[in-house]
Phi, psi and omega in degrees: 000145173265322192258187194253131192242081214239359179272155195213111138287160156341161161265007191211109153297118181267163202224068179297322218191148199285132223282332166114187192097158158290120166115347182315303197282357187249351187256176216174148180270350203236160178235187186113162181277167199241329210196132164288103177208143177276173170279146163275151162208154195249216184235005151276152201317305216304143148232119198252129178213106181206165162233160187296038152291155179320318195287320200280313133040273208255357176268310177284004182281299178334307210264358155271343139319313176313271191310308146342334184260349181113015194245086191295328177325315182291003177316146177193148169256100192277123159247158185281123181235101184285076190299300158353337209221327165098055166273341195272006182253285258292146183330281178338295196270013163245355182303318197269003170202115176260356156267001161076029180225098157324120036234184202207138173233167199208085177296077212263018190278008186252171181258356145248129175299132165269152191221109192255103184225139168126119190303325169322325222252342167273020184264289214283355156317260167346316187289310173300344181286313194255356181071060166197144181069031163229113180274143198281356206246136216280317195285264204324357165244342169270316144356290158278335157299334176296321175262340170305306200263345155275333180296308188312325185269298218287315190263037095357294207267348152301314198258296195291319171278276184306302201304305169345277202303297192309319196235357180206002174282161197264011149213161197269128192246074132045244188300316182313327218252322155320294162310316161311308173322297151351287186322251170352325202258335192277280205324318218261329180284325192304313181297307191273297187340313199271334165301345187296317178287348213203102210301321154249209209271344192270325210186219176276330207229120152321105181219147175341353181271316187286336170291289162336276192305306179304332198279336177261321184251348154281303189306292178314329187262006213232331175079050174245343188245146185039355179086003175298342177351269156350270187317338208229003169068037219279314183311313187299331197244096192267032189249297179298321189290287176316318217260293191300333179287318171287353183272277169342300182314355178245156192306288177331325188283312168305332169293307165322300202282010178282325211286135164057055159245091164302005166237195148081190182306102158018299202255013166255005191256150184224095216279301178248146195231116168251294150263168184277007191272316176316302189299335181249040112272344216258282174322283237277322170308324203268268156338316179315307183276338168329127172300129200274000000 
């Protein structure tokens, strides 16, 4: 170890002063809105208020799964919630996740609306809503549940522990990065032991677990989350590499990984999502610009 370690906590922890870092201007010890603003609603039941984070992801990949199998019911309107920006305070959107973390649904197909907040828990609303990519036969739907609920306990220490130390606290700790790394590297073998065996994680069959898990350990072994590929040796787990590469291949993923995406390449970005005509808008805008 290297670095020098001079801190003593408090016997009583206080919230003096913004701890730094990305993201330093949105975190905060209290919870509750910051700011009065509603929500936009479109004209479809589904209403979606997310951005193209992993977690955020794994809702439109679904709902675009859906709508693929033929479940016009999954029609939805994706809004952009700009966390960078505190959008995740604003009244509206904490009536409907009062924990302030995209992504968040909102079911207006009731005669009163449900409000669906945490991603695990709006892949299994859906899944169970439209009866698909869950499986009905009891060991083959606790299977996935088994990995639904690992993705859900396992990537805190991706994102909140590694994805943190490694790509955005404002000095780099050593033990801290180490340690996650440790973590994150157990994590990424546990996925290939089991990809080995098993063409996705439940089974034979493509289900909400796999939906969960790609976008943070595809993404990761794939070098879209934190730029870590490399740094975590990414390459060795060639189990995970085949289950993402068969995942990328459907169509339904790519249309997700476009919805309320606001950075990156352009013509991958889709900031609001209405219709399935936004994407052969999007193409067509993509060809316009294209050089001749």
């Amino acid at each position: 170890m290297t670095d020098a370690n001079d801190y003593t906590p408090p016997k009583v922890w206080t919230w003096t002063k913004p701890c730094g870092g990305a993201f330093a201007n949105i975190n905060r010890p209290v919870a509750g809105p910051t700011h009065e603003k509603e929500l936009p609603v479109g004209r479809h039941p589904l209403q979606l208020y997310s951005l193209a984070t992993p977690n955020g992801v794994k809702v439109t990949i679904l709902l675009e799964e859906l709508l693929a199998l033929g479940h016009a019911g999954a029609e939805y309107d994706a809004w952009p919630i700009r966390i960078a920006e505190g959008d995740q305070f604003g009244s509206g959107f904490v009536g409907v996740n009062p924990n302030s973390k995209i992504p968040a649904l909102l079911d207006r197909s009731a005669p009163t609306p449900i409000r669906v907040f945490e991603s695990g828990s709006i892949l299994l609303y859906l899944a169970e809503k439209f009866g698909a990519f869950l499986p009905k036969d009891i060991a083959a739907r606790t299977e996935t549940l088994n990995w639904l609920f690992w993705q859900m306990g396992s990537a805190p220490y991706l994102g909140g522990g590694f994805g943190h130390f490694y790509a955005y606290a404002p000095t780099k700790i050593e033990y801290a990065i180490d340690r996650f790394a440790m973590e994150v590297k157990r994590q990424l073998d546990v996925l290939d032991r089991r990809l080995a065996d098993s063409e996705y994680l439940a089974g034979e069959a493509y289900t909400i677990a796999d939906i969960a898990v790609f976008p943070w350990y595809g993404g990761l072994v794939k070098g879209w989350t934190y730029g870590a590929a490399e740094f975590l040796s990414a390459a060795e787990y060639r189990h995970i590499h085949r289950w993402a590469d068969l995942i990328l291949e459907r169509p339904a993923v790519k249309r997700g990984r476009m919805v309320n995406c606001t950075w990156g390449d352009p013509s991958q970005q889709l900031h609001e999502r209405h219709n399935a005509s936004d994407f052969d808008i999007r193409t067509q805008d993509k060809i316009a610009r294209a050089p001749s």
